[in-house]
N, C-alpha and C positions, 0 to 999 in steps of 0.2 A: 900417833894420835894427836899431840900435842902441836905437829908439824899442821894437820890438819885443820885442828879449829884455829892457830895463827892465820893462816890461808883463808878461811870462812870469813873472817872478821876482818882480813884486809880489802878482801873483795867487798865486805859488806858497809865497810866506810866508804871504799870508791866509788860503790853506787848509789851511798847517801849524800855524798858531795856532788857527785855528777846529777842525784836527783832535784835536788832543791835549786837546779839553775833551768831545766827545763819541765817545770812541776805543769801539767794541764788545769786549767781552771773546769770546776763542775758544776752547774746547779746545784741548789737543794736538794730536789727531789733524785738527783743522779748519785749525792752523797750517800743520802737517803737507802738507796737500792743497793749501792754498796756495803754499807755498814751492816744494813737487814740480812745480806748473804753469811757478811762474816759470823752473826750471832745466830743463824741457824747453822752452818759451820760449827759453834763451838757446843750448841746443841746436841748435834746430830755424834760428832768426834771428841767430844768434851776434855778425854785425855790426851789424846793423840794431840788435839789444836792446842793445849799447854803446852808439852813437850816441843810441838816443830814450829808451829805458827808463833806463838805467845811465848818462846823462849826467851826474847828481850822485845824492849819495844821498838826499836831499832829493825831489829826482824821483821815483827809482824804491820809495821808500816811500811816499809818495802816492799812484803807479800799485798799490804791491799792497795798501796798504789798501783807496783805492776799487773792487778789485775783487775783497776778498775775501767778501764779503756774498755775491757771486754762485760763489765757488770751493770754499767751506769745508766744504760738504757733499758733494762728491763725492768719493769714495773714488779712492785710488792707481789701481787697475785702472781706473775709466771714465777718468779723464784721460790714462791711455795708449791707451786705446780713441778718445779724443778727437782725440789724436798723431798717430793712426794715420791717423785719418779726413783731417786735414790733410795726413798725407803721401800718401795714398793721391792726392787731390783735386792736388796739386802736380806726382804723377807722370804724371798724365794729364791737364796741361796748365792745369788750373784759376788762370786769373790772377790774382783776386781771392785767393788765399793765396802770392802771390811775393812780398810785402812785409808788414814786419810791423804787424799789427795786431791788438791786444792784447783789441779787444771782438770779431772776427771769430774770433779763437780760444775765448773763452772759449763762443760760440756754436758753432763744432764742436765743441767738447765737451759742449755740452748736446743738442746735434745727433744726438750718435754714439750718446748714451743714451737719447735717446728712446724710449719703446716705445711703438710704432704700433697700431691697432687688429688690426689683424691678429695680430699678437704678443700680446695681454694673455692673460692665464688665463679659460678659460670659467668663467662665471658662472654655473649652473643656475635657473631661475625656481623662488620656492617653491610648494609644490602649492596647487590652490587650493582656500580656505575653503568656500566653498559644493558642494554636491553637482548632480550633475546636473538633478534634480530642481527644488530649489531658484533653480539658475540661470537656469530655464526659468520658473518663479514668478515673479521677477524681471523679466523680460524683458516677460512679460504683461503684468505691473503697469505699464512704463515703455509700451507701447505703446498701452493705454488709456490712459492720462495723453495720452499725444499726439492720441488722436480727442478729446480733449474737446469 
């Protein structure tokens, strides 16, 4: 065990040396989006986000760097939409969200935004170029080509 968190903590210095040389720069509003995930995060798993996230701070700034590449574009409202979807899935028994897991959430909340095909905005096809007439010319043409 003790060989273990050795190993935890060497890998976790490596990735904070190697983090701070290639750090991404973020907006406000995309810090924003991040930090809002992580405090419903501590919400939602309060002990659990002590224990694995919030075990040093070391830790849990490496947990929210590497995941805000994938958070920083989603506005306040969908990651409470995201929340929602998690708790919704919690209240009606779903196991796989009774413990915390930091990439299973970041997927209901991309989950909760989806928009499915049936949801998209209709697209109208544009008229077409050719005329009736024309299209029939057309058609002629490609079908003598095939008796050749």
């Amino acid at each position: 065990m003790k060989q273990a968190n050795q190993l935890i903590n060497n890998v976790l210095k490596n990735q904070t040396e190697n983090h701070s040389r290639s750090q991404a720069i973020y907006s406000k509003e995309q810090i924003a989006s991040v930090k809002y995930f992580f405090g419903n995060l501590k919400l939602t798993y309060p002990r659990e986000y002590s224990l694995n996230v919030a075990a040093t701070p070391e830790r849990e700034s490496l947990i929210r760097n590497g995941s805000a590449k994938y958070l920083a574009d989603y506005t306040l409202e969908q990651i409470d939409k995201g929340f929602d979807f998690i708790k919704h899935e919690k209240q009606m028994g779903e196991t796989k969200y009774l413990k915390l897991d930091v990439d299973l959430c970041i997927g209901a909340v991309r989950e909760a935004n989806r928009q499915r095909a049936a949801h998209q905005d209709f697209v109208a096809l544009p008229p077409p170029t050719l005329t009736k007439a024309e299209r029939n010319d057309e058609l002629a043409k490609m079908r003598a080509d095939l008796d050749l």
